[in-house]
C-alpha positions as CSV (number, residue, x, y, z in Angstrom):
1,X,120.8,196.3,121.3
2,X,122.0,198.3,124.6
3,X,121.5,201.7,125.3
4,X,124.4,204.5,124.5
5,X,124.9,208.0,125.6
6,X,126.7,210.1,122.5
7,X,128.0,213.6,123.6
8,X,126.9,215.4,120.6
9,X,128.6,218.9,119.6
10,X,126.9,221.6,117.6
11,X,127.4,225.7,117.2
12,X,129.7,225.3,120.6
13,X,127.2,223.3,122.6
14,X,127.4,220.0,123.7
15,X,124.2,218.2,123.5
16,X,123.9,214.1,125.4
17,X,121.3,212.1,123.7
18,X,120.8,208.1,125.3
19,X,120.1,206.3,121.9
20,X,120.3,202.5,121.2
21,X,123.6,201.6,119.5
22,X,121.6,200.3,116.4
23,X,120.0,202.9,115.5
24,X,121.3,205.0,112.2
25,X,123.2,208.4,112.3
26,X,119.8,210.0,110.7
27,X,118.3,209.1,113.8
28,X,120.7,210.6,115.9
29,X,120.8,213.8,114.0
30,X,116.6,214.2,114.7
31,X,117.4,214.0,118.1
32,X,120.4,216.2,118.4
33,X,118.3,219.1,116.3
34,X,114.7,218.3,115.7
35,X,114.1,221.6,113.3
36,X,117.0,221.4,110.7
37,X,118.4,218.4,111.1
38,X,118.1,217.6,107.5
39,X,120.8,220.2,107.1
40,X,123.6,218.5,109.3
41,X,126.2,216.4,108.6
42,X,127.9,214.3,111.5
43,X,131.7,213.5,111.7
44,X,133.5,211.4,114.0
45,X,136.8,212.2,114.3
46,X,137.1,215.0,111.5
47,X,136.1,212.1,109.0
48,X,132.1,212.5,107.8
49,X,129.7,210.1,108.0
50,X,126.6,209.0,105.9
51,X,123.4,209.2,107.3
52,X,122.1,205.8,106.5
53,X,124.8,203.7,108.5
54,X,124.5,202.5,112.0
55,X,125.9,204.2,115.5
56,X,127.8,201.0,115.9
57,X,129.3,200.6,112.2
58,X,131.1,203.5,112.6
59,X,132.4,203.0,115.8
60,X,129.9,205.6,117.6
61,X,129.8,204.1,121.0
62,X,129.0,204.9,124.0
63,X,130.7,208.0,125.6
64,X,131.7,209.2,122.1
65,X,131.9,212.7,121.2
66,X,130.8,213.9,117.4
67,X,130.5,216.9,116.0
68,X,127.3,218.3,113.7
69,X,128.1,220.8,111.5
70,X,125.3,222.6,108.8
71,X,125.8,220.9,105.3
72,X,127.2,224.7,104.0
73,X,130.1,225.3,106.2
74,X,132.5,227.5,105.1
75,X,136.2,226.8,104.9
76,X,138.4,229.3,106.3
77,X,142.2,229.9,106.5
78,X,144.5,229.6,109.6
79,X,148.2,229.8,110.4
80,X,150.0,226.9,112.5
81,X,153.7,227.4,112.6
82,X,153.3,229.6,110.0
83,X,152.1,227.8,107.6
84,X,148.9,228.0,105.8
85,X,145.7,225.6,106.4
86,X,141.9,225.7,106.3
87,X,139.6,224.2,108.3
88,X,136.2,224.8,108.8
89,X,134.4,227.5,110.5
90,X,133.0,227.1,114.2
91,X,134.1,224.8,116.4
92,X,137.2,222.5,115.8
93,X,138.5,220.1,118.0
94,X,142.5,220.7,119.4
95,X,143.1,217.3,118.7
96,X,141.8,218.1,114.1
97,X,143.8,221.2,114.7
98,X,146.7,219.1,116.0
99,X,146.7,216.5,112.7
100,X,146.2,219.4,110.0
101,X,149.0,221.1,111.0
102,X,151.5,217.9,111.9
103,X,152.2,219.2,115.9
104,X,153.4,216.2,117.7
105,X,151.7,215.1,120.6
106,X,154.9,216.0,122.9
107,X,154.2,219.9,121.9
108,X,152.0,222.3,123.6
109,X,149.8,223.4,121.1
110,X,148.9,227.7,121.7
111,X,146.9,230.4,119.7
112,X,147.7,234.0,119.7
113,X,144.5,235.7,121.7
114,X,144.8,239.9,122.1
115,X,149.1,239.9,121.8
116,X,149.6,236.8,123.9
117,X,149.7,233.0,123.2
118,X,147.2,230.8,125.2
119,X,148.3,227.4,125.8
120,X,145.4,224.8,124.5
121,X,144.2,221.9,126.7
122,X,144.3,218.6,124.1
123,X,140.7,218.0,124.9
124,X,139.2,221.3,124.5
125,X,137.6,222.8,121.3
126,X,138.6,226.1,119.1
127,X,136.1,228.0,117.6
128,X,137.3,229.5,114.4
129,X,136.3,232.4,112.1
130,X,139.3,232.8,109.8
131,X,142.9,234.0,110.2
132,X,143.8,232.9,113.7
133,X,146.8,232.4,114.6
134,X,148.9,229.1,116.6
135,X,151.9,227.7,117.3
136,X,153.5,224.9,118.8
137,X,156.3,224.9,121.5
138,X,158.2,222.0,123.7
139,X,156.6,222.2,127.7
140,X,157.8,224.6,129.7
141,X,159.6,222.8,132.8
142,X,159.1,225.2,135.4
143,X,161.4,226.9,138.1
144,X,164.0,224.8,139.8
């Protein structure tokens, strides 16, 4: 067993919990919220996990960011390129909103914020409400 730090992401806070690799996602979720942890469900990469499995079965490893989210999460709508999705409400990953609406990693990836677009860094998080608004576009080049 070797020691892992997990960086763990709940209601728009990161949380980083050293845990042994063995230990089961349950375990994890006591430390990451001690009062109401029975009402969390982890997901690694958008995809949710059960509780009873291992950090190291599901490819939790050290360094790896995951994301709690309560067990009632509402699912709200969005526009990409406008077209319709939903996702879920609070925080969302670039990268999920990336794959649900099929942008291509060579696109910049922005969201409409008071009349303007604001480019999106690929590794930031989103938090979402309902009805917001993004779009893809090529990289701008610059001046020459």
């Amino acid at each position: 067993m070797k020691k892992i730090e997990v960086f763990v992401h709940k209601d728009g806070e990161t949380k980083t919990i050293t845990i042994e690799d063995q230990e089961t996602i349950d375990q994890l979720l006591k430390e990451a919220a001690p009062h109401g942890h029975a009402e969390l469900d982890l997901f690694v990469d958008e995809r949710r996990h059960e509780r009873q499995h291992r950090l190291c079965d599901v490819g939790i490893g050290h360094h790896r960011h995951v994301h709690c989210r309560h067990k009632d999460d509402k699912q709200v709508e969005i526009s990409i390129n406008g077209k319709k999705y939903h996702t879920h409400a609070g925080d969302n990953t670039v990268q999920h909103l990336r794959k649900l609406g099929h942008v291509p990693d060579t696109e910049v990836l922005s969201e409409l914020q008071h009349g303007t677009f604001e480019d999106l860094q690929n590794a930031a998080h989103v938090k979402i409400r309902g009805h917001e608004v993004f779009v893809s576009h090529p990289p701008s080049t610059g001046s020459s």
